[in-house]
C-alpha positions in Angstrom: 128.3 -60.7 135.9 131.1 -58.0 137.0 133.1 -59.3 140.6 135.3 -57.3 142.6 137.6 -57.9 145.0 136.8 -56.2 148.8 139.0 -57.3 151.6 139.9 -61.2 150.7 136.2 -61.7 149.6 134.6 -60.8 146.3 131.4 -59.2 145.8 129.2 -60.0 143.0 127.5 -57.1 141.5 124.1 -58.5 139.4 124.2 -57.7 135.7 122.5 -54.3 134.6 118.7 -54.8 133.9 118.0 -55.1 130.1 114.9 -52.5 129.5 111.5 -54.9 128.7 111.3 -53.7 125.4 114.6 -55.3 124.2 114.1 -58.6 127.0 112.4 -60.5 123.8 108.7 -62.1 123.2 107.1 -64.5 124.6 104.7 -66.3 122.0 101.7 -68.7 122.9 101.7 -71.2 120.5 98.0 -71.8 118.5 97.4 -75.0 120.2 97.8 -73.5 123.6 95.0 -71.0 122.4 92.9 -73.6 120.9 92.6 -75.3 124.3 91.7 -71.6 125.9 88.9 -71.7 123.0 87.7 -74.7 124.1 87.2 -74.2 127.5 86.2 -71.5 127.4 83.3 -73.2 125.0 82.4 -75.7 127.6 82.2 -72.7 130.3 79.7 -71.5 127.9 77.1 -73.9 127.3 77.3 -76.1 130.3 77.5 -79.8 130.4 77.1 -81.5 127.3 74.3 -84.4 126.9 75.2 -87.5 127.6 76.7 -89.0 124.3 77.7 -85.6 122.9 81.7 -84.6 122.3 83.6 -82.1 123.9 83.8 -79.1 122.5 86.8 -78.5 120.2 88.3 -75.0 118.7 90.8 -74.7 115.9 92.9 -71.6 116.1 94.9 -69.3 113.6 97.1 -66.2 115.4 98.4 -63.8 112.8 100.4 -60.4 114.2 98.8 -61.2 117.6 95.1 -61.3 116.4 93.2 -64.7 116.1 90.5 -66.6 114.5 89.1 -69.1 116.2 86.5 -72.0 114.7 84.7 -73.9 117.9 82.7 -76.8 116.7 80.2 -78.5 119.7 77.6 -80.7 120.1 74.1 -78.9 121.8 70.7 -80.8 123.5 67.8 -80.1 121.3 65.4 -78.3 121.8 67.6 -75.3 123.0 68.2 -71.6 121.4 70.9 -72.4 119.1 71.2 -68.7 118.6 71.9 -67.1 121.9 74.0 -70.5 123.0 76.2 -69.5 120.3 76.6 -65.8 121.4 77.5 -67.2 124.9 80.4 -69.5 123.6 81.4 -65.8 121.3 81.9 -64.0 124.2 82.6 -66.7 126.4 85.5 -67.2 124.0 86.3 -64.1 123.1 86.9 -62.9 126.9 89.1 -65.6 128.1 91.2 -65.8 124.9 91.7 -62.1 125.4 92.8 -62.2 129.3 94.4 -65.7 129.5 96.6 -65.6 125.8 96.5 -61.7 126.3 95.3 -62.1 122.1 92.9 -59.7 120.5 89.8 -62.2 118.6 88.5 -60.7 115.8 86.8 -63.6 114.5 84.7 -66.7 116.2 83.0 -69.0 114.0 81.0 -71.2 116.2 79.9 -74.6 113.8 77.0 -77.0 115.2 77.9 -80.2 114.4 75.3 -82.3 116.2 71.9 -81.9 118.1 71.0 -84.4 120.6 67.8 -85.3 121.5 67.0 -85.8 125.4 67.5 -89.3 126.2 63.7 -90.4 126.8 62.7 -89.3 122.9 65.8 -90.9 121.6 63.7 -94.1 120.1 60.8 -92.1 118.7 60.6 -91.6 115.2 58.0 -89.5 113.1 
């Protein structure tokens, strides 16, 4: 910061604005996009059944692009195939706007279905 003198007093000037091209990067780390993913997962489907785990999204950002795993638990009977489309675009979307990150990948995993509660004890 440059001073001069006026009068008895000094007046500070502020430094020259640095153009936002040479300012630096800011850089979100994976985890902090894996928690986007994952939210943005349980925005997606809705509440989970009772005894199911939260969803939960592994994340790998290369040159400002990621790929992004999600692995949840779903209530049978349900249409596992357009509940998985949601959380893809459900994913994709808030990744992009939040973590300003372009997705090109999201690999959605079922890892459990759970039965409603009152067929739990019936067995075939």
């Amino acid at each position: 910061m440059s001073a001069v003198a006026v009068g008895g007093g000094v007046v500070r000037h502020p430094p020259a604005r640095v153009p936002p091209g040479e300012r630096g990067a800011t850089r979100i780390a994976d985890r902090v996009v894996a928690k986007i993913a994952a939210q943005a997962a349980r925005e997606a489907v809705g509440p989970p059944p009772a005894d199911a785990g939260a969803p939960h999204a592994t994340v790998v950002v290369h040159h400002g692009t990621a790929r992004i795993r999600v692995d949840l638990e779903l209530g049978y009977p349900c249409d596992i195939g357009s509940r998985c489309a949601a959380v893809r675009r459900q994913v994709t979307e808030r990744v992009g706007a939040l973590a300003n990150t372009t997705v090109s990948e999201v690999a959605v995993r079922i890892e459990r279905l759970h039965l409603p509660a009152a067929a739990g004890g019936r067995t075939r």
